[in-house]
Structure formats: C-alpha cells, structure tokens
C-alpha positions as CSV (number, residue, x, y, z in Angstrom):
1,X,81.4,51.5,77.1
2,X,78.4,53.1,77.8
3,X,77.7,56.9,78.1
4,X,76.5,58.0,81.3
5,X,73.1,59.2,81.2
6,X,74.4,61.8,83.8
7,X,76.8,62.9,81.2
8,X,74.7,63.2,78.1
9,X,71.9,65.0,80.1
10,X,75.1,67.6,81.2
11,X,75.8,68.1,77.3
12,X,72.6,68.3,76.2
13,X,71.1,71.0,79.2
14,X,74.6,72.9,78.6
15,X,73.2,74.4,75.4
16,X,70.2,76.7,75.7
17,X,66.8,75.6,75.9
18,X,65.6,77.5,73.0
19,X,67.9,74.8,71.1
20,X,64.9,72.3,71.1
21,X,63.0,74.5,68.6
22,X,64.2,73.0,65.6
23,X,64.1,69.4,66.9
24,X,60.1,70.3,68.0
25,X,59.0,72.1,64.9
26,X,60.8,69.3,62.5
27,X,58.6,67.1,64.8
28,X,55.5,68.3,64.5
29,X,55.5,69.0,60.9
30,X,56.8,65.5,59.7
31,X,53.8,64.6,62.3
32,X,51.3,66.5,60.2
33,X,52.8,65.4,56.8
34,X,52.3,61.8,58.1
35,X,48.9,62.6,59.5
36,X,47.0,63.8,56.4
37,X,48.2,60.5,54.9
38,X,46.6,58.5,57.3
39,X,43.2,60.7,57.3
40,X,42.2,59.7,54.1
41,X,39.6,56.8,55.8
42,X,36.9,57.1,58.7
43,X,39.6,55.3,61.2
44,X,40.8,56.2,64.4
45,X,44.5,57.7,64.5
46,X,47.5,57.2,66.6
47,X,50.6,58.3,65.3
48,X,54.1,59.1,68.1
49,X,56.0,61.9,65.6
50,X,58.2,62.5,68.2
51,X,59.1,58.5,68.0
52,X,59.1,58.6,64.0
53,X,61.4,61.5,63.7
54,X,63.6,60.4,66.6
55,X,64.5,56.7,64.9
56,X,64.5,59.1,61.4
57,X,66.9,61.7,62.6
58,X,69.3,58.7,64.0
59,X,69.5,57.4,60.1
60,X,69.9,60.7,58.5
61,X,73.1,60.9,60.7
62,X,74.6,58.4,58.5
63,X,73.3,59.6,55.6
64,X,75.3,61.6,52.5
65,X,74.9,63.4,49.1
66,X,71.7,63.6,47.9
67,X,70.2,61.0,50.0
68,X,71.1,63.4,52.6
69,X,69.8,66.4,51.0
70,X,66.3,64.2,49.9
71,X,66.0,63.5,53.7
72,X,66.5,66.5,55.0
73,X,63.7,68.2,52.9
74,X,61.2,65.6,54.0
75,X,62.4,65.6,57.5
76,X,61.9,69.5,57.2
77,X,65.3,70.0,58.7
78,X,68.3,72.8,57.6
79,X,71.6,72.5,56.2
80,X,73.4,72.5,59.8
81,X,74.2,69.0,60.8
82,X,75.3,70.1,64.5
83,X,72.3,71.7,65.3
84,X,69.6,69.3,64.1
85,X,71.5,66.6,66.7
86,X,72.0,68.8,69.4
87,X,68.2,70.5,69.2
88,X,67.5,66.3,69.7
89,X,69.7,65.9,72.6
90,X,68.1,69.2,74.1
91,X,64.8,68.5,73.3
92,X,65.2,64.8,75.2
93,X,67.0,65.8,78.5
94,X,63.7,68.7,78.8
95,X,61.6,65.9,78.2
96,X,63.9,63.8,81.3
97,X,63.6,65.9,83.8
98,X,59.8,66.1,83.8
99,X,59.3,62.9,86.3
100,X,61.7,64.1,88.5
101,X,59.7,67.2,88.8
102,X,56.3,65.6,89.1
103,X,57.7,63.4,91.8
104,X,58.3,66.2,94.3
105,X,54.5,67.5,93.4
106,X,53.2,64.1,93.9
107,X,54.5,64.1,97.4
108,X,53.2,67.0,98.4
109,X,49.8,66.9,96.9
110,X,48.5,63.2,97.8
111,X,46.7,64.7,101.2
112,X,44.9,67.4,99.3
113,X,43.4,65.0,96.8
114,X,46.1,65.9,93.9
115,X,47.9,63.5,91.5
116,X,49.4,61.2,94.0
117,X,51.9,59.4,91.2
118,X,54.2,61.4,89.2
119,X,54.1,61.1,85.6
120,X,56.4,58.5,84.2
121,X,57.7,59.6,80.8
122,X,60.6,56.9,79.7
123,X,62.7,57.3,76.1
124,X,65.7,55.1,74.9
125,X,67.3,54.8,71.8
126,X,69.2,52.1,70.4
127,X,71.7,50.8,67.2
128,X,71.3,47.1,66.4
129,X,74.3,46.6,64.3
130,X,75.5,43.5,61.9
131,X,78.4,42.0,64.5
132,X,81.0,41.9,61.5
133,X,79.5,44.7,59.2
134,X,82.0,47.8,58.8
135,X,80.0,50.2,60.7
136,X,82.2,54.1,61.1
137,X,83.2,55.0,64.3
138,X,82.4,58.5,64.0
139,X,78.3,57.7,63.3
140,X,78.2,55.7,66.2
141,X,79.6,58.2,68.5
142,X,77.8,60.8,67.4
143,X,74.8,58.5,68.1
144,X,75.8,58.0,71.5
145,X,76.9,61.6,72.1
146,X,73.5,63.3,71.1
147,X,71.4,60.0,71.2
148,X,72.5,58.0,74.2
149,X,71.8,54.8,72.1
150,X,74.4,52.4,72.7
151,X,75.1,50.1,69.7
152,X,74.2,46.3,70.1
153,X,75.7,43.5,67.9
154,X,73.7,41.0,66.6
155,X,73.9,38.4,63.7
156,X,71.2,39.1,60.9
157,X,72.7,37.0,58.8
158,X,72.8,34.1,61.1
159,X,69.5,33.9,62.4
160,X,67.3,37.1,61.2
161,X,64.3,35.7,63.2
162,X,66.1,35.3,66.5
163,X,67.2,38.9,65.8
164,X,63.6,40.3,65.5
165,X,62.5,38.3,68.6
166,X,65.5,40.5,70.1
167,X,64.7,43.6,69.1
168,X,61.0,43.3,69.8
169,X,61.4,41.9,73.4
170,X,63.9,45.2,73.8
171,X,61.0,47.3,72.8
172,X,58.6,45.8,74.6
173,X,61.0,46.2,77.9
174,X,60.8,49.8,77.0
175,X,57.1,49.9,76.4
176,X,55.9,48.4,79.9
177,X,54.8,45.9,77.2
178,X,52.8,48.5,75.7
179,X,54.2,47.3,72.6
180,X,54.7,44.8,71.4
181,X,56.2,42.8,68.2
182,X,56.8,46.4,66.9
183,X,58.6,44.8,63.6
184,X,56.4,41.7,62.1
185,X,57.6,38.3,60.7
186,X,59.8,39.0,57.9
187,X,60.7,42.6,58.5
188,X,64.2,41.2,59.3
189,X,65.5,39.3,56.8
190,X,69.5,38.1,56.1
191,X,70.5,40.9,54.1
192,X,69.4,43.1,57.1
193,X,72.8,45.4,58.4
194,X,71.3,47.5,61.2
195,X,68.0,48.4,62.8
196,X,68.0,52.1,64.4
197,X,65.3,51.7,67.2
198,X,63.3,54.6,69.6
199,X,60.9,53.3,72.3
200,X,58.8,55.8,74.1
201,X,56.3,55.4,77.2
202,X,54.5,57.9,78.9
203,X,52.1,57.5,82.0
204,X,50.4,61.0,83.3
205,X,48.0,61.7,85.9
206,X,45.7,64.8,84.9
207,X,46.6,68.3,86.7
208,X,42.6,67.5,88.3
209,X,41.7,64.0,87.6
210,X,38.0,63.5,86.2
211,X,35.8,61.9,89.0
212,X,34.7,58.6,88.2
213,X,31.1,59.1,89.4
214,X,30.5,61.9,86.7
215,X,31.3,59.5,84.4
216,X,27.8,59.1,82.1
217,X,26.4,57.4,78.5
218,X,26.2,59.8,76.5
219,X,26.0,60.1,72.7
220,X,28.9,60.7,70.5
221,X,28.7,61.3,67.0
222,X,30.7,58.2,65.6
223,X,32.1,58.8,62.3
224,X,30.2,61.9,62.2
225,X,27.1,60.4,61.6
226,X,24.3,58.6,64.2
227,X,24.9,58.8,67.8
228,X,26.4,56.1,69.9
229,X,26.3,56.5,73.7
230,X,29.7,56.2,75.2
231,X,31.1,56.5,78.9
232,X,31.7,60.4,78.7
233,X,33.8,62.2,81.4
234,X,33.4,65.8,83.0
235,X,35.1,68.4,84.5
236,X,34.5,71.9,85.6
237,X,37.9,74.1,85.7
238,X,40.2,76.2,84.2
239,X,41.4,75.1,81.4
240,X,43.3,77.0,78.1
241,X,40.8,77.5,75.9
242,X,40.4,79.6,72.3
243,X,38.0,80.0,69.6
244,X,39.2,79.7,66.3
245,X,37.5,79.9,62.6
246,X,35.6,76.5,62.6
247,X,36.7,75.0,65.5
248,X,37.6,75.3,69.2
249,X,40.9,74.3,71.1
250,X,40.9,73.4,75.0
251,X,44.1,72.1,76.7
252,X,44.6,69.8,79.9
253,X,47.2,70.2,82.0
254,X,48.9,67.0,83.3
255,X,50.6,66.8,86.7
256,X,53.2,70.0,86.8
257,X,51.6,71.3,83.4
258,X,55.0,71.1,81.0
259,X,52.8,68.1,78.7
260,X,48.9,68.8,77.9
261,X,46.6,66.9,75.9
262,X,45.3,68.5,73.0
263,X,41.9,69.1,71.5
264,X,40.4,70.1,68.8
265,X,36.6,70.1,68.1
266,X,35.4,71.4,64.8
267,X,32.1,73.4,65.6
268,X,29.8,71.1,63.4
269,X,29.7,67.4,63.3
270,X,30.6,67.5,59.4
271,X,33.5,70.0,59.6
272,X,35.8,67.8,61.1
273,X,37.3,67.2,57.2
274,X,37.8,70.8,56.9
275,X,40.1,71.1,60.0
276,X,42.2,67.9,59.0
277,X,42.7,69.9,56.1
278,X,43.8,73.1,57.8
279,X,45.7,71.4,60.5
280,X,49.2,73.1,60.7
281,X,52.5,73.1,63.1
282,X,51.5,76.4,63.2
283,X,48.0,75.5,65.2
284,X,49.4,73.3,67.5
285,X,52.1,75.5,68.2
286,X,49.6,78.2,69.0
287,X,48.2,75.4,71.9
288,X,51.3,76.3,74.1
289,X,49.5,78.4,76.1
290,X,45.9,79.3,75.5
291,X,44.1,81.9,77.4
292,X,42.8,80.6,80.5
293,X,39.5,80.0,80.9
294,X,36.7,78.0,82.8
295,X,35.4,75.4,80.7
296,X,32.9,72.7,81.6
297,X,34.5,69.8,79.6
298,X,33.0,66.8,78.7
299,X,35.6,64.2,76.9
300,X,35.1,60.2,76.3
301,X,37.1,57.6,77.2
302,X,39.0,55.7,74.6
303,X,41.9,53.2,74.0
304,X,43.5,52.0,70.9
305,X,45.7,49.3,70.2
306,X,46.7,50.1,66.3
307,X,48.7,47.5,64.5
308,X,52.4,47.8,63.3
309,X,52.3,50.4,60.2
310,X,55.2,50.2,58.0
311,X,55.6,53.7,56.7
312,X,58.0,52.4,53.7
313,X,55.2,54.0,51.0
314,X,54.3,57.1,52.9
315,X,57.9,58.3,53.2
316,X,58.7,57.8,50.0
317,X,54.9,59.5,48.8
318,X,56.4,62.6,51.0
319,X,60.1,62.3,48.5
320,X,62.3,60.2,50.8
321,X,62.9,58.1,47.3
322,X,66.4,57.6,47.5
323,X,66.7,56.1,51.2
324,X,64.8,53.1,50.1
325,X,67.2,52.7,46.8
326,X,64.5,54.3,44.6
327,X,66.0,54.3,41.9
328,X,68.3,51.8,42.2
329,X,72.1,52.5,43.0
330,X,70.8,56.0,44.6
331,X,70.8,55.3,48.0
332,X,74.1,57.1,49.8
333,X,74.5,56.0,53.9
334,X,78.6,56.6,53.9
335,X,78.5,58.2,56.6
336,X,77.1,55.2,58.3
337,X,79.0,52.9,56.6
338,X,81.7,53.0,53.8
339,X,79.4,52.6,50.5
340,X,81.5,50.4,48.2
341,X,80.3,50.4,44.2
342,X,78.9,47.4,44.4
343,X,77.8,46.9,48.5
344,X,75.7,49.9,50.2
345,X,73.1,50.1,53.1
346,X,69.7,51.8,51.9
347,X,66.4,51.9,53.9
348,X,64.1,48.5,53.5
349,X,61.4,49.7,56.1
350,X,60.4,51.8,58.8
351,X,58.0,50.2,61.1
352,X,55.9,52.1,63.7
353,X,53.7,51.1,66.4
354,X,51.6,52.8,69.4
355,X,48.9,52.3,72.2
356,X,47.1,55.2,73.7
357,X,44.4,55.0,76.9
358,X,42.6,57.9,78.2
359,X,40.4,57.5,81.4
360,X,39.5,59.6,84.6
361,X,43.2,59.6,85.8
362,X,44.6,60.4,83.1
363,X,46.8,59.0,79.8
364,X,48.7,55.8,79.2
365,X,50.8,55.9,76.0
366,X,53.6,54.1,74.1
367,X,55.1,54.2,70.7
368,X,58.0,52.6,69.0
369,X,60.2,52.9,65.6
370,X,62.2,50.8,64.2
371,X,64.2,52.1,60.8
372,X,65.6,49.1,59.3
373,X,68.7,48.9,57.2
374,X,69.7,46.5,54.4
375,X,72.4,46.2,52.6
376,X,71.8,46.1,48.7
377,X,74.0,45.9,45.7
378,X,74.4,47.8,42.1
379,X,71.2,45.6,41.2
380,X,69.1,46.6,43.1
381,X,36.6,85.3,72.5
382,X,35.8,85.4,76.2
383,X,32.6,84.6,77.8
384,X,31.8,85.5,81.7
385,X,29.5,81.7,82.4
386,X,31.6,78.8,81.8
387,X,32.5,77.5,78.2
388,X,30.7,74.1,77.9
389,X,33.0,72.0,75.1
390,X,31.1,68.6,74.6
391,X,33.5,66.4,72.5
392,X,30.5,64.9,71.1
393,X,31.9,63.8,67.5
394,X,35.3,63.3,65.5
395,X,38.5,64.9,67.2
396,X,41.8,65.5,66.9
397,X,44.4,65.2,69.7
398,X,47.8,65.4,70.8
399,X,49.9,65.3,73.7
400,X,52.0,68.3,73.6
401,X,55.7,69.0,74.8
402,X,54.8,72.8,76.5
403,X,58.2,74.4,76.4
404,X,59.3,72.9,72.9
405,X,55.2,72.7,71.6
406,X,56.8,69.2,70.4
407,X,54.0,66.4,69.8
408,X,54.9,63.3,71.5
409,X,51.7,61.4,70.3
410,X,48.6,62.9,67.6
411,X,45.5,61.3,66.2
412,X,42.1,61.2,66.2
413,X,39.2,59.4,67.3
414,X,36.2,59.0,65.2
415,X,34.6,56.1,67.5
416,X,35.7,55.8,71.0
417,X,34.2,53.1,71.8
C-alpha cells in the first residue's frame, strides 16, 4: 500500500526546519564536485544536484561496510544514518508546500499585473524492483518512510527493453515530457535488479516578469570571445545584489521569493575560468539573501536540451569505486539486498538528464536520475544610482532553495543562443 503523501509530509514537517541543512549542503557540494567535472570544455551546463543526490541518497540507503563508508565521503554526508534521511524528507516537504503558497499569491495579484500562475514545482521518487529478486523489507520502508517512493515490480530479466520503455515513459509523466528517454538503449540489460529513479519539474513565474517589448539584440560574448547579438531582456528593480573579488552576484526572486535564480558574472570577459575555479557551497550559500539593491539587469534568453549523461566515470573519478564493483567483489548493498558470496547488487550506471528555459515569464525546468542496479557475481559595496549588471558573456547559474540555499538546478551558459 501506498503511503499517504498527507502522512509523509506530517513526518517530515514534524522535525525542525533547520533539519534540511545537511540534506542542502550535501547537495550543493556533490553539485559543485560534479560541476568542475563537466567545466573542463567551452559547453553549456545543466546539471539538477538536487535530482543526482536524491536518486544517490536512495542507494546509499541500501548500502554497507565500506561501500557505505566510500559513498558517504563522496556524497559528503556524516556517520548518522537517521539524519541524512530525515534532512531529505525535510528538505522535500519545504520544497511541497511552495505551490500551495504561490497559488494564494497568484490569486490575489492577477489584477495588479503580478504573476498570475503559481509556480508548479513537482518531485517523485520511485524503486523499480526485480519482481522475484529478494529485496529487504526494512530498505524499502525506509524508502517509503523518508522518500515516498513506492516500489514497482518489473521483470528485467524477461524483457529489459520493455522495462526501460517503462521507466522512461514514468519519467517523462513526471517531467511534463520535459524529459524524455532519461536511460538510453542498453542501459537496462537482463542482469539489471532495480533502478532507483527521482524525476523533478519546476515551472516559475518571475516575482516581476521581464516585459517582452524591452526585449533587444544585443551582443553577448559567446565563449568569451567575439560578440554574437542575442534577444537580451531587462529589468529595473530591486534585486539582491553583492560585489565580490572578481565577480558580481544578483538574485531573482520567483513568485513568493522561497526559489531565486542565481547569477554570477565574473567582472572581465576572460575571468569567467577563475570563478569556476573558486566556485564553492560556500558562495552559493552566501546567495540566500543578498543585500537589496536596485539593479538595472539585463539577462539573455536561453534554453537547453542536454542529452542523457551517464555519470558512471565521474562518480567513480570523485572515489565512489566500490559501488560500481571497482575492484571486483567490493561492492557491499546488504542492506538492500542479502549479498550472497557469489550473487550481489553493485552500481552499473547512473544516468542523468535535464531541460532548462529562461524567457520573460520566467523558468521552465526538469531533471531526472535514474541509479541502476545490477546484480554481479565473484567474477566480476553600495552605490546610490542603480547598479547596471549586463550578463554580456559566460555565466554561471542556479536556481536556489532560499530557506535550505539547496540547488535544485546549476550550470552555465557560454552561448545562449
């Protein structure tokens, strides 16, 4: 039977909200780790951490030994089990009751121009589990308890590309079909014992949508090199703002101001590198709440439709070795299912996808990951004028939790066009 969404909200709010620190800092750093891997070319960036360490924190549930203690230093989590789970659960229901909120300010600001929809902000979990694979009890329930992911049975073995069709059309569902065939031909195969799945869409008005008629070519440094006119929004209003060494940050408020998106602008066109480099939990955590100030903004449009990333190599680059049976006969998921001598379940793959659109109204976003598990064997300062910020060349950006400072999505975008 399922668990009530009613009651896992209950259990999760009944524990302070200062309980969703852990889950938000773990988030963001695993975020940045996985970041500075991907910033090693000129490309555009989309990663969800917040999706990736969700799916993650389901499969160090059932995880033991040093496995356990391996993922749990790359996962940048601590020793207590109960915590890390319920700082998840915590984290999640704060992140639930956001469109209920922005509802009630959607109805009352459509006749003075404000957001008239509510931001939508939808997140589900779920276990796709062999039908007759020995599975423990107790890692599903704890699953269900702190995750509200149900656990689905399918037949791997059967027919593993009817499976992935499954599994992908489930995403998909969740996505708005943002996203789709999250987990690409052959990432199920026979030997395949469970996929642990986290789907994530959000749609958010601005706090002050951009008018469309400001809306101008205008050049942006692509790459960091020539200019490129692109359609470039603008906004006067107050907006957090701070200067840092070598860069600037500005925040913008959605509708109800508990998620903002993120900038930062490196003050010269080639010391974009150099913040990549510096880029920390820390600074984003300092983009809670920046001092308020009136900024004259001007941001491009940009949308981005990456392809699926298996994050297999990266994971194990950060030491998540023994997950992935590396070396062989290491990996330990007992408390997922009863590891026999010669039958275990390690990590084959971890597959991640998103979309993200920015435009006068504000930001569509989806992400999705799927971990999949296979079973192996023994063989294997302040101004008084206005600030003008021109996002003119490369940028980072993320689209931040405000209570917890949690990252949902970060990138970058070196060419919006």
């Amino acid at each position: 039977m399922k668990l009530s969404w009613t009651l896992f909200f209950a259990l999760a709010l009944s524990a302070n909200a200062a309980e969703f620190d852990l889950a938000a800092k773990s988030t963001n750093e695993l975020g940045v780790d996985l970041y500075r891997q991907f910033a090693t070319g000129g490309q555009n960036i989309c990663l969800s951490p917040y999706s990736i360490q969700s799916a993650l924190a389901m499969t160090f549930a059932g995880a033991e030994g040093d496995t356990r203690a391996e993922m749990a230093r790359v996962l940048h989590f601590p020793n207590n089990d109960t915590a890390i789970h319920a700082s998840f659960a915590a984290l999640q229901a704060s992140l639930a009751e956001i469109p209920q909120k922005t509802a009630k300010i959607a109805d009352r600001s459509k006749q003075a121009g404000g957001p008239s929809e509510p931001i939508t902000l939808a997140i589900a979990n779920r276990l796709f589990a062999q039908s007759d694979y020995e599975f423990r009890d107790s890692f599903q329930q704890l699953i269900k308890k702190f995750y509200g992911a149900p656990c689905e049975a399918l037949d791997f073995k059967k027919d593993p590309e009817a499976a992935r069709a499954h599994i992908n059309k489930w995403v998909a569902d969740q996505t708005r079909d943002r996203i789709r065939d999250l987990i690409p031909q052959g990432g199920i195969e026979a030997l395949t014992r469970m996929v642990l799945a986290n789907a994530i869409y959000f749609k958010a008005p601005w706090g002050t949508e951009f008018k469309e008629g400001l809306t101008k070519l205008k050049p942006f440094r692509v790459h960091g090199g020539a200019p490129v006119n692109v359609p470039m929004m603008e906004q006067q209003k107050t907006l957090g703002y701070a200067k840092r060494e070598g860069f600037v940050a500005v925040t913008i408020p959605y509708s109800g101001s508990d998620l903002q998106f993120v900038i930062l602008l490196p003050d010269d066109v080639d010391g974009f590198a150099n913040l990549e480099y510096r880029l920390s939990n820390e600074i984003l955590a300092d983009c809670i709440r920046l001092p308020a100030e009136e900024v004259d903004l001007e941001l491009p449009k940009f949308k981005f439709e990456p392809p699926t990333i298996a994050l297999a190599d990266n994971l194990k680059e950060l030491g998540m070795q023994m997950s992935f049976d590396v070396p062989q006969g290491s990996a330990n998921f007992d408390r997922m299912s009863p590891r026999k001598t010669d039958k275990y379940l390690a990590i084959s793959n971890v597959f991640h996808k998103t979309f993200i659109a920015v435009d006068e109204k504000g930001t569509e976003a989806a992400a999705a990951t799927a971990v999949v598990m296979r079973e192996v064997s023994a063989r294997f300062e302040k101004p008084k004028e206005p600030i003008h910020v021109k996002v003119d060349r490369p940028f980072f950006y993320a689209i931040q939790h405000v209570p917890s400072g949690a990252c949902l999505f970060v990138g970058r975008v070196t060419d919006p066009r």
